[in-house]
C-alpha positions as CSV (number, residue, x, y, z in Angstrom):
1,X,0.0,0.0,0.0
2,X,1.6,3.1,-0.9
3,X,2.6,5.6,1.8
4,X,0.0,9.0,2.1
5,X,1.8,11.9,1.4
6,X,1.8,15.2,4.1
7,X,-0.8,17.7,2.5
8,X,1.0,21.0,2.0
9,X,0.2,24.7,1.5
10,X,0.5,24.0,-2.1
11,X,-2.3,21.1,-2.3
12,X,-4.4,23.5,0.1
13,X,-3.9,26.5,-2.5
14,X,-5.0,24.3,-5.7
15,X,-8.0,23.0,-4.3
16,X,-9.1,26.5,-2.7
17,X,-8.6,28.0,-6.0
18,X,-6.5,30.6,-4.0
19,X,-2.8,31.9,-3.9
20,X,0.2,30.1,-1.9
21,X,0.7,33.2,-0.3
22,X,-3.4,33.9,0.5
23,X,-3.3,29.9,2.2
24,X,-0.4,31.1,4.5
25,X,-1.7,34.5,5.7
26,X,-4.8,32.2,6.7
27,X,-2.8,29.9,8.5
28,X,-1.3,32.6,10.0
29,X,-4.4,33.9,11.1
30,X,-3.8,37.2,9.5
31,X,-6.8,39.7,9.3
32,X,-5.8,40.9,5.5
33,X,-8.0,38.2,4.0
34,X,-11.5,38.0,3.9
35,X,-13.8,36.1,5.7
36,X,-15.1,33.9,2.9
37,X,-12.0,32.8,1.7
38,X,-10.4,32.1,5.0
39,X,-13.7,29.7,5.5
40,X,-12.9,28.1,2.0
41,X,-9.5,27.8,2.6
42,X,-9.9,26.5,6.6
43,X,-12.5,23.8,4.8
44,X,-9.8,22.8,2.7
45,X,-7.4,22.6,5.3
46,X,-9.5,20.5,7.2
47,X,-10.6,18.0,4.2
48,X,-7.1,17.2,3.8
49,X,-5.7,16.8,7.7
50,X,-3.6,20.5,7.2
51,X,-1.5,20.4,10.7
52,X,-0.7,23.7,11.5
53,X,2.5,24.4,13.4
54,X,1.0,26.4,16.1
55,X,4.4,27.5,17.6
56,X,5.5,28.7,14.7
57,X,2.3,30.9,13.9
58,X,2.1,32.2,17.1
59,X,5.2,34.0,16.0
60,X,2.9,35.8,14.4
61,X,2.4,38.0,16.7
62,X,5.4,38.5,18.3
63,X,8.1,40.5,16.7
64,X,11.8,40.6,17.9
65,X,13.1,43.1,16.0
66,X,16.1,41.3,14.8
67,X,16.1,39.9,10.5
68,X,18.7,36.4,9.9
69,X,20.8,37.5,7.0
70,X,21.8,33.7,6.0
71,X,25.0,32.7,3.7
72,X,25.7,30.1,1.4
73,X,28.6,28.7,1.9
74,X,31.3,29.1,-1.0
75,X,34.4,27.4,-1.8
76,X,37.0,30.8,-0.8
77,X,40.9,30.8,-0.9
78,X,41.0,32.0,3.3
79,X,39.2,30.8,5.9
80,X,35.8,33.1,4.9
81,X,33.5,31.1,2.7
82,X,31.7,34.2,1.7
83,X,31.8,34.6,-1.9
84,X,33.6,38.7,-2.0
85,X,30.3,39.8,-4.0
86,X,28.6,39.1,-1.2
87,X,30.4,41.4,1.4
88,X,29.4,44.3,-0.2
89,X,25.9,43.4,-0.6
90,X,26.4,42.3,3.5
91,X,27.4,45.8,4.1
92,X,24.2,47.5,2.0
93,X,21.9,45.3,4.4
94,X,23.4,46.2,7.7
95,X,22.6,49.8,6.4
96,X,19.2,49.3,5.4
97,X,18.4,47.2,8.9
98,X,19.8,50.3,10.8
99,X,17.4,52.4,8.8
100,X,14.5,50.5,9.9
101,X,15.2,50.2,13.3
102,X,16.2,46.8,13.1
103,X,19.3,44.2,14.1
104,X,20.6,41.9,12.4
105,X,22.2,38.4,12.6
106,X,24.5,36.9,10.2
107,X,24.9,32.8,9.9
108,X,25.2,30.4,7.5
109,X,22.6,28.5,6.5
110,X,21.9,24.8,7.6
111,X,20.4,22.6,5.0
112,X,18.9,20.1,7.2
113,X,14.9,19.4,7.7
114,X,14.3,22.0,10.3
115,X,17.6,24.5,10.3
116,X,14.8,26.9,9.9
117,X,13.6,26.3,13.3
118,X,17.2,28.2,14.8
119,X,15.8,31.5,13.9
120,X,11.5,32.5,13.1
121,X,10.8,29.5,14.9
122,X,12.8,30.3,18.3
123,X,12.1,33.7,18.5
124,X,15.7,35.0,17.4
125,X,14.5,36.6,14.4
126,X,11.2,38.1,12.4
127,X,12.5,36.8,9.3
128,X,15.1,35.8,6.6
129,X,17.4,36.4,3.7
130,X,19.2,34.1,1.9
131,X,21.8,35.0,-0.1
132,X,23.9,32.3,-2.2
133,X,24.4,30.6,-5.3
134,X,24.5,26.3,-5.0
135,X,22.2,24.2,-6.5
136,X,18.9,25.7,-7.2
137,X,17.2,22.3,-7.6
138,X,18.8,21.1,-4.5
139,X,18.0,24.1,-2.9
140,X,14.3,24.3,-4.3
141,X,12.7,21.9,-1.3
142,X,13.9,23.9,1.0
143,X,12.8,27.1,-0.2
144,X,9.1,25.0,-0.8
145,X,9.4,23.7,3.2
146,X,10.2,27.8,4.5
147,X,7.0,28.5,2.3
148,X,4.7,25.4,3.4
149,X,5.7,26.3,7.2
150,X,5.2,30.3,6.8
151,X,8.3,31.2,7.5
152,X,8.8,35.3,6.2
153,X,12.2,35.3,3.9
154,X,13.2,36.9,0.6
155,X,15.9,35.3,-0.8
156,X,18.5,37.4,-3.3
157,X,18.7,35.0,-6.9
158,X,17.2,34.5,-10.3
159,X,13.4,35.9,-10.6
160,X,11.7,32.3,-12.1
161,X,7.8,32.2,-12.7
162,X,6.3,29.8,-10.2
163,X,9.3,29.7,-8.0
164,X,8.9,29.2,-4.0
165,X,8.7,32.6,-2.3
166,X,10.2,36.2,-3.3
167,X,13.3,36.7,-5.0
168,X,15.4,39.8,-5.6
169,X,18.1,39.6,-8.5
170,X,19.7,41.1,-10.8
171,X,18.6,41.3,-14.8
172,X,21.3,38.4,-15.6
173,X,19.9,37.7,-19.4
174,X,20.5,41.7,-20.2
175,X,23.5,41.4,-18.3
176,X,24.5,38.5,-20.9
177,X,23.2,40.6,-23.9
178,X,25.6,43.0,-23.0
179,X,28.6,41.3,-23.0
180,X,27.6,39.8,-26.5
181,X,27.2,43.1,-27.7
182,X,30.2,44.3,-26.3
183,X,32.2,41.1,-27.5
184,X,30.9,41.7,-30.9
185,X,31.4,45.1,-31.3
186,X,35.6,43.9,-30.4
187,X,35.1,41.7,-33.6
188,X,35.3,38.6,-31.5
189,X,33.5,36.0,-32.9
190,X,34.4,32.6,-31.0
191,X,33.1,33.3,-27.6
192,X,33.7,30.4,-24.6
193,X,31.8,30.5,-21.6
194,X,32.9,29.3,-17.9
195,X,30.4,28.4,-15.7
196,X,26.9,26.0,-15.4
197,X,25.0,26.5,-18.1
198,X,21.9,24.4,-17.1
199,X,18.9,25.2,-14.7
200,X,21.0,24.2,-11.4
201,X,22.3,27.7,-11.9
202,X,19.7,29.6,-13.1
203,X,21.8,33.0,-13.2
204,X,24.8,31.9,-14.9
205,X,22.2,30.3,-17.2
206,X,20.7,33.3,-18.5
207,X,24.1,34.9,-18.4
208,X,24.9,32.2,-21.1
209,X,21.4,32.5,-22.9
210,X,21.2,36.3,-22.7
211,X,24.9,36.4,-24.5
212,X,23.7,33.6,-26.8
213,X,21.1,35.4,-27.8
214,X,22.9,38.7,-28.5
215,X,25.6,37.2,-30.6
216,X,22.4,35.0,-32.8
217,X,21.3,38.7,-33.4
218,X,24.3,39.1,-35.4
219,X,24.2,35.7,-37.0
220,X,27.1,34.1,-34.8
221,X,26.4,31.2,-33.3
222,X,27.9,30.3,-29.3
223,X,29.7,26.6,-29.5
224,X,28.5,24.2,-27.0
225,X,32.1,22.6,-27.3
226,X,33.7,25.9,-25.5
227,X,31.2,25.9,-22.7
228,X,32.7,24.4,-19.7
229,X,31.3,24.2,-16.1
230,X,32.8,26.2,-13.4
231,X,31.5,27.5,-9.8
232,X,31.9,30.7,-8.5
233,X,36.0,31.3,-7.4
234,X,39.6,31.5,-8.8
235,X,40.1,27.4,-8.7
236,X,37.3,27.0,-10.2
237,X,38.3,29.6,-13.3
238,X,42.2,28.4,-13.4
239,X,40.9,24.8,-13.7
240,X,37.8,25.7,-16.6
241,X,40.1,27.2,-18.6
242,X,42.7,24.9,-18.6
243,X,40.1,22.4,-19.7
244,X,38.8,24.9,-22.4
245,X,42.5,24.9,-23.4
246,X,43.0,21.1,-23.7
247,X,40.1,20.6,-25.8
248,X,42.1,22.1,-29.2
249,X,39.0,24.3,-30.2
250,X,40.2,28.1,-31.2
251,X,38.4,31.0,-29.3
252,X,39.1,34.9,-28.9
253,X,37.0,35.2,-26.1
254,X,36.0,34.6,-22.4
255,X,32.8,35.2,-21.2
256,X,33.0,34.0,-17.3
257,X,29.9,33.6,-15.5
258,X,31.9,35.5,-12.8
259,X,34.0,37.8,-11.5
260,X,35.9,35.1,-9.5
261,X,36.2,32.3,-12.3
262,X,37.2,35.4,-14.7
263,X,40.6,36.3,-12.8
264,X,41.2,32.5,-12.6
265,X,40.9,32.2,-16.3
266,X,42.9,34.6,-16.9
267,X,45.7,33.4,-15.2
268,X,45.4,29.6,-16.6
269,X,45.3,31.6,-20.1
270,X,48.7,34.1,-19.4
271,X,50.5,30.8,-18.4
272,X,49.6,29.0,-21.8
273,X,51.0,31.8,-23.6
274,X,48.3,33.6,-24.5
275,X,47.9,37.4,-24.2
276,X,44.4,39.3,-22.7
277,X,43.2,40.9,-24.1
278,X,45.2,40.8,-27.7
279,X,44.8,37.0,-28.4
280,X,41.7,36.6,-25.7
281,X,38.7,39.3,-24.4
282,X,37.9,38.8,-21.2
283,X,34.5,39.5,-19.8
284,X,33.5,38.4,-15.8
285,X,30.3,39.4,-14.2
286,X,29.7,41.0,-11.1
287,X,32.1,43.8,-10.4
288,X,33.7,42.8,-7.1
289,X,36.4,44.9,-5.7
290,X,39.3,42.9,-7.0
291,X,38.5,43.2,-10.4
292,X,39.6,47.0,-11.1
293,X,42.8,45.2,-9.6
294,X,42.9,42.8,-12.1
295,X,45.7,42.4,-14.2
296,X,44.3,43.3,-16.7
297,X,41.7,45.2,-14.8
298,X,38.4,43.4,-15.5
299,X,35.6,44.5,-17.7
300,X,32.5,43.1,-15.9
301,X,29.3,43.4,-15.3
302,X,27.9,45.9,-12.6
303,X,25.0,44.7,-10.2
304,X,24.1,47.3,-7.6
305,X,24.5,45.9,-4.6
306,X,23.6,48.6,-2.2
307,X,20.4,48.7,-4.1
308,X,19.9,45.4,-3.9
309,X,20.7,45.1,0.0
310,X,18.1,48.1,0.1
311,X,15.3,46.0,-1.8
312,X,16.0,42.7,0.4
313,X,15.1,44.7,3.5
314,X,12.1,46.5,2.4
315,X,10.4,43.4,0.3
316,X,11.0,41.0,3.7
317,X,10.0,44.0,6.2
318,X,6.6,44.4,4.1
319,X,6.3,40.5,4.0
320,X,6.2,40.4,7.9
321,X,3.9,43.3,8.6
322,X,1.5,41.1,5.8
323,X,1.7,44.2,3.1
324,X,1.6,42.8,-0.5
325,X,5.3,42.0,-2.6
326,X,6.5,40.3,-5.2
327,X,9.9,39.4,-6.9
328,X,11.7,42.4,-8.7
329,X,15.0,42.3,-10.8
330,X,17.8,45.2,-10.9
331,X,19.4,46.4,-13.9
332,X,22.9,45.5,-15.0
333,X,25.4,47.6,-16.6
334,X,28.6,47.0,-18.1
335,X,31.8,48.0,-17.0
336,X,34.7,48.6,-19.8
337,X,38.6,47.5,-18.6
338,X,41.5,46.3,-20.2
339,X,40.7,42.7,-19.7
340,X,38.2,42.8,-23.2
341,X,40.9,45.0,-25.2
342,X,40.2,47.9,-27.5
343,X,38.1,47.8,-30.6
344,X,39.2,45.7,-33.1
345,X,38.4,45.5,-37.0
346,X,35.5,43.1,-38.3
347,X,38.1,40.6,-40.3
């Protein structure tokens, strides 16, 4: 006999005919829904043996003035594992929790069944932010279980249709349309990519697509053979390259889907002989300190962190007092170094 699967907010939604986010301001007992569709929704609840967590919705109406900022944790050179483009966005979100009369604690996330529980749950904060990369379809059951339980968090990422909860991020597929653009305009015409290109990492995906896309504008077409998978850090660049470089296949450009595997890439390229930007462009993405110190210095692109901090704040701050939000996306920009070269003539 097969096992009976735990009814979730999900199941509750679809057969109330009703939001995610309607079913957990119900469960919550929140007065911003009205009375006939908290009776539909409670019906449903009840036809389907909906266990509400009544510890955790009591929270509800407690506040402890205190937001969790939680980190992914990132393979780093020192001792950190905070990815650098994360400090600065770290920084924008200590401002903005001053702003609004409110402390905040920094951790790292635990991916266990109830890591959740160390902070809404216990008291020690009103709600949380995520921010991190990883695996997105690892990472999607948890986001689903924060969600099913109530928990209030925004989580900084790609903006996907039907995904669990709010997300703030930053326009990646422009962002990749720009670098085409850019690389194009240089007369490059063979263009590599470092980093996932799959939907495990939906922004360096639409990085890839976004550049893709740009190029197919001009009738140039991006190689699947000089795409090769990379996370986020300088090991991770060195080694991407040097597998780009052992497959034999020309290029004249790099388009890394960061800042971090950029300045690797670079230096795996420089020790086979090749010169950036005169043989090789290189293009990164994110504009973290370091890559103005780049040697080259780093064209990248820009996301505006102490916007984005700003936004994280304000959407999880609304979330908690029950005021309406939804998922928003910055604009990129580009930003022209050395690292991509001058100009060069359409051969």
């Amino acid at each position: 006999m097969p096992k009976k699967t735990k009814a979730t907010s999900v199941d509750i939604a679809y057969r109330a005919g009703v939001s995610q986010a309607t079913v957990s301001r119900v469960l919550r007992g929140s007065p911003l829904v009205n009375i006939e569709t908290r009776k539909r929704v409670e019906a449903v609840a009840r036809e389907l043996n909906y266990k509400v967590d009544r510890h955790a919705s009591s929270l509800r109406t407690q506040r402890s003035g205190t937001l969790a900022l939680l980190l992914f944790e990132d393979p780093t050179p020192d001792d950190s594992h905070i990815n650098p483009f994360f400090l600065s966005m770290l920084g924008s979100i200590t401002r903005a929790c001053a702003k609004h009369g409110h402390d905040l604690l920094v951790s790292f996330q635990q991916l266990s069944d109830d890591w959740h529980a160390d902070y809404e749950n216990s008291m020690k904060a009103d709600g949380l932010i995520l921010l991190g990369y990883g695996d997105y379809l690892a990472y999607q059951s948890t986001l689903e279980q924060l969600v099913d339980q109530g928990t209030h968090f925004v989580r900084w990422g790609a903006v996907l249709p039907g995904q669990p909860g709010v997300s703030i991020g930053c326009d990646n597929f422009h962002g990749g349309q720009l670098v085409g653009e850019h690389l194009y305009a240089l007369g490059r015409r063979q263009v590599a990519f470092l980093g996932d290109a799959s939907n495990r990492y939906p922004e360096f995906f639409a990085r890839y697509r976004g550049c893709g896309v740009a190029l197919h504008d001009w009738h140039v077409t991006m190689d699947p053979s000089l795409q090769v998978d990379a996370e986020s850090s300088e090991e991770a660049g060195y080694a991407a390259a040097q597998t780009l470089l052992a497959r034999g296949k020309p290029f004249d450009a790099v388009f890394a889907a960061s800042d971090l595997i950029a300045i690797g890439a670079m230096r795996a390229l420089t020790e086979s002989g090749l010169r950036v930007p005169e043989d090789v462009s290189v293009v990164g993405f994110d504009d973290i300190p370091m890559a103005r110190f780049a040697n080259p210095a780093l064209t990248t692109v820009y996301q505006n962190t102490t916007r984005a901090g700003e936004l994280l704040v304000e959407a999880l701050l609304k979330q908690i007092r029950d005021e309406p939000i939804e998922s928003q996306m910055i604009p990129a920009s580009l930003i022209v170094r050395k690292s991509s070269g001058a100009v060069f003539s359409d051969m």
